[in-house]
One Martini backbone bead per residue (centre of mass of N, CA, C, O) as a GRO file, in nm:
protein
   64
    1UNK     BB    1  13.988  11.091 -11.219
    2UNK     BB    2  14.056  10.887 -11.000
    3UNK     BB    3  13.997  10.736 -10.658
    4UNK     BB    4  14.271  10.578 -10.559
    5UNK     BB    5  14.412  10.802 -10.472
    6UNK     BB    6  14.501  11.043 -10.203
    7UNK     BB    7  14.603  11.306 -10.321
    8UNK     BB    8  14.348  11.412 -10.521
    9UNK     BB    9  14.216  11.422 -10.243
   10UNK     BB   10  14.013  11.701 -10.118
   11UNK     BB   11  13.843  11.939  -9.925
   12UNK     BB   12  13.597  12.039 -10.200
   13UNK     BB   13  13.578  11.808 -10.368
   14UNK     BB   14  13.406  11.691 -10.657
   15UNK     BB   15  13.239  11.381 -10.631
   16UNK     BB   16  13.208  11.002 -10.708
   17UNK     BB   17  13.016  10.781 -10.516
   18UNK     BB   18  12.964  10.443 -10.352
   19UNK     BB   19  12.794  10.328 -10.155
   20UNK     BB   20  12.712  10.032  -9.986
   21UNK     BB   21  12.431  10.021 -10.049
   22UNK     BB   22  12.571  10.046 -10.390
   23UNK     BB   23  12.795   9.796 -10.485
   24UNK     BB   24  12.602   9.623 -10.671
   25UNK     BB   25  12.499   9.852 -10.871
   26UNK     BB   26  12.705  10.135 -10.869
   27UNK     BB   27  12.521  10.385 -10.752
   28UNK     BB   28  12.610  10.734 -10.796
   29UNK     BB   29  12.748  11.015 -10.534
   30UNK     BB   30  12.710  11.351 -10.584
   31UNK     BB   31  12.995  11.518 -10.351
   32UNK     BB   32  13.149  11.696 -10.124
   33UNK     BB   33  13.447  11.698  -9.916
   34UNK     BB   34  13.515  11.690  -9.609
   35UNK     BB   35  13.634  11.373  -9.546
   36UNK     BB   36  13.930  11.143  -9.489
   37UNK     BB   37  13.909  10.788  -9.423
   38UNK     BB   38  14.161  10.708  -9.557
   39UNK     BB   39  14.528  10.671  -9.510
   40UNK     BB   40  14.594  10.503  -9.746
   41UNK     BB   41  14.735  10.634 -10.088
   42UNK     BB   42  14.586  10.355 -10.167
   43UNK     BB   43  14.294  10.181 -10.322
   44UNK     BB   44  14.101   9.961 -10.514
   45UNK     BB   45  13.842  10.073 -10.429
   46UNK     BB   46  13.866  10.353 -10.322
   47UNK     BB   47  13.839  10.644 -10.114
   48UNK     BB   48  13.696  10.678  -9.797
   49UNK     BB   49  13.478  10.937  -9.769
   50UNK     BB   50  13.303  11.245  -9.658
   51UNK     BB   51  13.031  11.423  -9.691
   52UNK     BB   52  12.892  11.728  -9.625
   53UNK     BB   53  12.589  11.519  -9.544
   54UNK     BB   54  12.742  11.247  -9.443
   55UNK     BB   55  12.824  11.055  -9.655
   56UNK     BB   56  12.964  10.741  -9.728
   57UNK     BB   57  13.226  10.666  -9.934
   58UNK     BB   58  13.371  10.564 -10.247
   59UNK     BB   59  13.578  10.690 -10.503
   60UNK     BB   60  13.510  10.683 -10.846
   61UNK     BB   61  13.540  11.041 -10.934
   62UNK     BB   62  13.696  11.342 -11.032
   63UNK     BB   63  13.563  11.653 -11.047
   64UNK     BB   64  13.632  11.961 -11.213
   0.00000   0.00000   0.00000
């Protein structure tokens, strides 16, 4: 699933995320969803979750 509808996406569920610091490279980083930071249903460029780590960024792909 992409990560750009904010229904798809729950506190609990295992995402690939991009850090802002990492959106020139690409380079995602896998963690669990604490809290959903965009309000909007969808975005452009994925929903921009906190990881239970505290890291956040835009979601990329939801893992099953």
């Amino acid at each position: 699933m992409d990560g750009q509808t904010r229904k798809n996406i729950y506190a609990g569920v295992t995402v690939d995320i991009v850090l802002k610091a990492d959106q020139k490279t690409g380079k995602l980083t896998r963690g669990v969803v604490k809290d959903i930071l965009t309000n909007s249903q969808t975005h452009p460029r994925g929903i921009k979750v906190r990881l239970t780590d505290g890291q956040i960024g835009r979601v990329q792909q939801i893992l099953k």
